[in-house]
C-alpha positions as CSV (number, residue, x, y, z in Angstrom):
1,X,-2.5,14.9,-26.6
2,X,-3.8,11.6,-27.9
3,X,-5.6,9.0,-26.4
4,X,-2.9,6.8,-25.5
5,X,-0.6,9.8,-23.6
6,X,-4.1,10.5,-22.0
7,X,-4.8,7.0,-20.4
8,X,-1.0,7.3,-19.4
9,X,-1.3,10.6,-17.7
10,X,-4.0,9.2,-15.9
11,X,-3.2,5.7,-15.0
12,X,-0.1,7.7,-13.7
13,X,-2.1,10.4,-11.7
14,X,-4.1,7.5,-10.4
15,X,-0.9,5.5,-9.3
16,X,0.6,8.9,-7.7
17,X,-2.9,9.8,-5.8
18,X,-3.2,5.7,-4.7
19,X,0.6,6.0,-3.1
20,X,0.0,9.1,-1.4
21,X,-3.5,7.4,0.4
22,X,-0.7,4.5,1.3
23,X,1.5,6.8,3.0
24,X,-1.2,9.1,4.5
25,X,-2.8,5.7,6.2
26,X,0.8,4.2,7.2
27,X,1.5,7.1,9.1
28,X,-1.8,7.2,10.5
29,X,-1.7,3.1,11.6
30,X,2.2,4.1,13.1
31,X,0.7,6.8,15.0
32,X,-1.8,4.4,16.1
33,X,0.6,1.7,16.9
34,X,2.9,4.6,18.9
35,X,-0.6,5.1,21.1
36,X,-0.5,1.4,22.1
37,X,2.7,1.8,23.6
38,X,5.0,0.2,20.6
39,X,8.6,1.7,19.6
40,X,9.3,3.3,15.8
41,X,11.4,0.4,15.4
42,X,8.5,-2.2,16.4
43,X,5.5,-0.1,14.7
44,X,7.8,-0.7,11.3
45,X,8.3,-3.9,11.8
46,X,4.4,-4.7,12.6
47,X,3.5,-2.7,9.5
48,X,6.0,-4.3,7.4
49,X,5.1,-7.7,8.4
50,X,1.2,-6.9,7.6
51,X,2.0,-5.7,4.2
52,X,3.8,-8.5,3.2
53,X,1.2,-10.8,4.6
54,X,-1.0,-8.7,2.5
55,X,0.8,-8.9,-0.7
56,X,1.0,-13.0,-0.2
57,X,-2.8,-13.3,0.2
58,X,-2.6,-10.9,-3.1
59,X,-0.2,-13.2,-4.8
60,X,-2.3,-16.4,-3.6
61,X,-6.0,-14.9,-4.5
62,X,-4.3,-14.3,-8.7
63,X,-2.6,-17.9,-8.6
64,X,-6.2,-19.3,-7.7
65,X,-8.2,-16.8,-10.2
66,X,-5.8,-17.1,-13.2
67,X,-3.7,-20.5,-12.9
């Protein structure tokens, strides 16, 4: 395997591992959410709301770090 296929296979590894922490910590905030008295449909709304609050302060933090 050369170097290149090796920084692929982990950068790939590393993307699989980081969506699998995602998941395991959605479920664990919807399970939270579910203890607070919240519906399925309302705890995905919440969470989808947060992560695309999240994603814009993302988006904003690059625009201000690299024009």
């Amino acid at each position: 395997m050369g170097k290149g296929s090796h920084h692929l296979l982990l950068l790939v590894t590393g993307r699989r591992r980081g969506v699998q922490k995602e998941t395991e910590k959605r479920k664990e905030l919807l399970e939270k959410l579910k203890k607070l008295g919240e519906t399925e449909e309302n705890s995905e709304r919440i969470l989808n709301s947060i992560e695309i609050y999240c994603q814009l302060v993302l988006q904003s933090i690059k625009k201000r770090q690299y024009g």
